[in-house]
N, C-alpha and C positions, 0 to 999 in steps of 0.2 A: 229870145235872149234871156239868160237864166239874172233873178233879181239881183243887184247888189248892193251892200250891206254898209254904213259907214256909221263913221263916231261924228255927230252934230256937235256933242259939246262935252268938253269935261272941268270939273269943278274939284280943287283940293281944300284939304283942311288941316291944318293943327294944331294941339291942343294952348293953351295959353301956357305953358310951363316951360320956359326952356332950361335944361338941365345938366348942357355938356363940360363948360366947367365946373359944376359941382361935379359930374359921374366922375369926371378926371381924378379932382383931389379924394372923394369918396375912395376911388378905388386904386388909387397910390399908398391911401392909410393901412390898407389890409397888407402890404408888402413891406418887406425891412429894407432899409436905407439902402444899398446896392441896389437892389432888385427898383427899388422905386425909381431911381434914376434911368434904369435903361428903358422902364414901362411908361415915362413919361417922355424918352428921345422918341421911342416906336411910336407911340402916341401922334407926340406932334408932324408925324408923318402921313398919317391918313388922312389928310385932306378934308376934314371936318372939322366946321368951327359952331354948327348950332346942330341940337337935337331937344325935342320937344317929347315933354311925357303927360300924359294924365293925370300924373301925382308928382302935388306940390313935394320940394324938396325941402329937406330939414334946415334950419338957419345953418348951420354947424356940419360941413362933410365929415367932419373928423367927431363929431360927434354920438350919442348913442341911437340913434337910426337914421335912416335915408330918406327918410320920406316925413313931412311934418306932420303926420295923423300917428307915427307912431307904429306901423304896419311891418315897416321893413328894419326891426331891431338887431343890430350886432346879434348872433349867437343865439336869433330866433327869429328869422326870417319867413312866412309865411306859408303854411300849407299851400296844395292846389286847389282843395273847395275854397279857402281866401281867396285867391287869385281871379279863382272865375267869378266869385260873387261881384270882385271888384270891375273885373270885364262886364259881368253884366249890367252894371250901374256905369260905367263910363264909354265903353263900347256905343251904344245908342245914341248918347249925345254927339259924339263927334263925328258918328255916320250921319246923324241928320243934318249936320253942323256943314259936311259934304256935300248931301243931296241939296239944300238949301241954295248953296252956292250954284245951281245949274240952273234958277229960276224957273221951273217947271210951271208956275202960275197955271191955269186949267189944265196944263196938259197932264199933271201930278194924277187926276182923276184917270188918262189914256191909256197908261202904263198896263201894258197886258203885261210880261215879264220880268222880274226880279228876279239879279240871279247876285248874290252876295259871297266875296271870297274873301276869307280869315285862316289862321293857322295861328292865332294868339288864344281864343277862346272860345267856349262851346256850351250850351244848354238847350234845352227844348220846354218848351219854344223859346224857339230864340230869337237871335237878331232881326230875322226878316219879316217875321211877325212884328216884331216891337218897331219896323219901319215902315210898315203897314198903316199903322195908327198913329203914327206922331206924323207920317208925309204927308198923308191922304191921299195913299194909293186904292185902289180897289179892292175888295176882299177878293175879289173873284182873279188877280193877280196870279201868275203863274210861278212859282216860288223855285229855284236852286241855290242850295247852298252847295261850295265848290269850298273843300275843308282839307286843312293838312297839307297842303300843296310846296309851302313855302313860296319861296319870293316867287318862281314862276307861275303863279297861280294866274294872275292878271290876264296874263296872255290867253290859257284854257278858257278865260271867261269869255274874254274879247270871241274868241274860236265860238264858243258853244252860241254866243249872240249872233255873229253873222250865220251859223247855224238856222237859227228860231227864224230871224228875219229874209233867209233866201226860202224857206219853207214857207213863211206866212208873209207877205209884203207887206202886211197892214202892220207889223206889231212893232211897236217901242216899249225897246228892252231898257231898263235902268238894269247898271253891272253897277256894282258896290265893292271899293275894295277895303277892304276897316282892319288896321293892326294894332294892337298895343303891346308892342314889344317890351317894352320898358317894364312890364308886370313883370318878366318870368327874371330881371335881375336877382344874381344867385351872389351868395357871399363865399368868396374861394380864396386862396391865394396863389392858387397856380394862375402864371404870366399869360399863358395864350388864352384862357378862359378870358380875364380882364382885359385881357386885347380885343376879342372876339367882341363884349360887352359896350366897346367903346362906337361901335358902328352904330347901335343900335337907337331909333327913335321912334313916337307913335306917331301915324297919320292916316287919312281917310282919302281915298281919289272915288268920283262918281263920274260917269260916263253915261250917255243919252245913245243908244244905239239904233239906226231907223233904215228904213228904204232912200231915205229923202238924198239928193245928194249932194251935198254938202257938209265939209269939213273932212275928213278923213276915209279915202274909201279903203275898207279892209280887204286885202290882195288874195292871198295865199299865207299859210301857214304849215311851216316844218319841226319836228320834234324831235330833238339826239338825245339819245341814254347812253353812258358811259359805265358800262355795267361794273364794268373792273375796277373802276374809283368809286363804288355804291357809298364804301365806310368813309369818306372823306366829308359829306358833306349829312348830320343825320341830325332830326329832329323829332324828339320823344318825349310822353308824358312821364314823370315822375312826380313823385312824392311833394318833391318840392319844387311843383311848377313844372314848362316845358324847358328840357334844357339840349341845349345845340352846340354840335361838333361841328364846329370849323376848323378845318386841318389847313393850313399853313401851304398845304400841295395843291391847294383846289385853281388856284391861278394856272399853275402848270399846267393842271388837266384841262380847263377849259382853253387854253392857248392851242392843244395840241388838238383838241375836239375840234375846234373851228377850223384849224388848219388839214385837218384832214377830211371833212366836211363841207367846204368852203362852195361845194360846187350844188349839194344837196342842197344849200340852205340859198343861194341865188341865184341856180339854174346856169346857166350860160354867161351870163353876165357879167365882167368884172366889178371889185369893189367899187372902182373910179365911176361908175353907172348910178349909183347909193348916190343920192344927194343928202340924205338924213339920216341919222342913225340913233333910235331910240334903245340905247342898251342901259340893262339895269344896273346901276351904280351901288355893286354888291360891297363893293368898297373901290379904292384907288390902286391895290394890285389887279384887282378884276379886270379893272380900264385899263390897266396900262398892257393887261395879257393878251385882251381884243384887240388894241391899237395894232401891237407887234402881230399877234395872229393873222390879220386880216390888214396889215401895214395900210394903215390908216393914215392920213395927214393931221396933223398932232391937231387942229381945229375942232374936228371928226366928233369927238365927244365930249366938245365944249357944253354941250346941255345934261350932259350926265354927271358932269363933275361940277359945273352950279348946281342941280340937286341935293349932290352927295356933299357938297359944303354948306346949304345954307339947313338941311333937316336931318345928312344921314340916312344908312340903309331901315326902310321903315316896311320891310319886306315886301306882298306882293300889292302895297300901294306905289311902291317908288315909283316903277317904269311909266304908272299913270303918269303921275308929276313930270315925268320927262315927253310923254306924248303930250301931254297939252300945250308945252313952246313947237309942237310942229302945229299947232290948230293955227301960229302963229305966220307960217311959211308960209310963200305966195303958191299959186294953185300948178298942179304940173309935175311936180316933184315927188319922185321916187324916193321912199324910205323903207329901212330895214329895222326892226324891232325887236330885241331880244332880252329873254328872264335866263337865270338860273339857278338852280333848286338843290333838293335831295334826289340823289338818285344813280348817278349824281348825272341831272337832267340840264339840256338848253329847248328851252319853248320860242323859235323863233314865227317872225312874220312880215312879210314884205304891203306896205302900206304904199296908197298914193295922196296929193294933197289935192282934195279939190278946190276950196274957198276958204 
């Protein structure tokens, strides 16, 4: 019998800053009175009422910067070496800040794999090293960084773990997902930019992945690329930080993925068969486009949309924060799991509950 692969535990985190009514009035002030009014009706329809950043916020949204250090000023808003230096000084706390929460006590020393996914920020050595030595993993650790992925990244990690662990039985893989979205905030006054802005928040999900079985056994995994909507969904380095296209159509495209797909990504199986559904809560059209796609009973993704209300999309940490309320499920139970990305990609995965 070939080994199999499950998630023991997972731990989220973040940061102490919550932000979402400042971002809101922040970025209603960059807009003239018309426009402000309809950016704050769109607003209060995304189904977000808390999101968390690394960086404390200015007394003053209507003031001369965003941020109380003084970093993110009206009409000079931050290079990308800022950005990363700031990733790399806050980045590491709040990945520990993660890891911490899964209580590893001696087994911190066990950890043969670390495999760490970001799409906020980038150095070398980087993060996985700088969690090497604040965890007390072993130097002798076997290190992947999984980079640029966007939100679906989570899921390739989850994949390449039960990888590591059907190859090696003995190995406990720590998966790391760390975003700080909230850095690459751009000052604009085009509406679908500051809408797009409004999703965003930082957070850390850590994952214990092992032989042992118990908690979450990982199934099978499927992967759709939508070649033709590639420009709908795009995430680039720029001068001034990373800056992301989200196009307005991407619900549609994902609706019509899943629905022509539907059979690639659960075999045989009706939806009614899904006891679970861990989907990424890209925002609240995202959800509402799965629901209809895969006609969902409106319950179906009640754990994606607590998520997506109490932090916001915090990219390829989210869908963690929504698999750790299935650790929560009684054992038995078939679930389905899905990210989406650039690409314009779905990273799915069919999960069961052990304990």
């Amino acid at each position: 019998m070939p080994v199999k692969a499950y998630i023991n535990r997972i731990a989220t985190a973040v940061p102490e800053h919550e932000v979402h009514q400042f971002y809101l009035r922040f970025a209603a002030s960059m807009l003239a009175a018309n426009r402000r009014r309809l950016f704050e009706r769109m607003a209060d329809l995304a189904g977000i009422e808390h999101r968390y950043s690394c960086f404390a916020p200015a007394p003053d949204p209507e003031g001369p910067s965003a941020d109380l250090a003084g970093t993110f000023i009206r009409g000079a808003f931050p290079g990308t070496a800022a950005r990363m230096a700031m990733f790399d000084d806050a980045a590491p706390v709040l990945a520990q800040k993660g890891i911490d929460g899964l209580q590893l006590g001696d087994d911190a020393s066990r950890i043969t794999h670390l495999i760490v996914t970001t799409c906020t920020g980038f150095s070398a050595p980087g993060i996985d090293l700088e969690l090497v030595a604040r965890c007390g993993l072993p130097d002798s650790v076997e290190r992947t960084m999984i980079g640029f992925m966007g939100c679906y990244a989570a899921i390739n990690g989850l994949k390449l773990a039960r990888h590591i662990v059907r190859s090696e039985p003995q190995a406990k893989v720590l998966l790391v997902n760390i975003e700080l979205c909230t850095m690459h905030l751009r000052e604009t006054t085009e509406l679908e930019k500051l809408l797009s802005f409004c999703l965003w928040g930082d957070g850390c999900a850590a994952a214990l992945i092992t032989a042992e079985p118990a908690g979450i056994e990982l199934d099978s995994f499927h992967c759709l690329v939508a070649r033709e909507r590639r420009d709908l969904m795009r995430w680039n380095i720029r001068d001034h930080g990373f800056e992301m296209v989200l196009s307005g159509q991407v619900p549609a495209a994902i609706h019509k993925a899943l629905r022509n797909n539907q059979a690639a990504i659960l075999g045989s199986r009706p939806t009614e068969a899904i006891d679970l559904w861990a989907v990424h809560p890209g925002g609240r059209s995202v959800l509402d486009a799965v629901e209809r796609a895969l006609k969902l009973e409106p319950t179906a993704l009640e754990p994606s949309r607590e998520v997506l209300r109490r932090y916001g999309n915090m990219s390829s940490a989210t869908v963690m924060f929504v698999m750790k309320e299935m650790l929560n499920a009684p054992p038995g139970l078939l679930g389905c799991g899905m990210s989406f990305g650039p690409g314009l990609t779905a990273e799915t995965m069919l999960f069961r509950t052990v304990s």
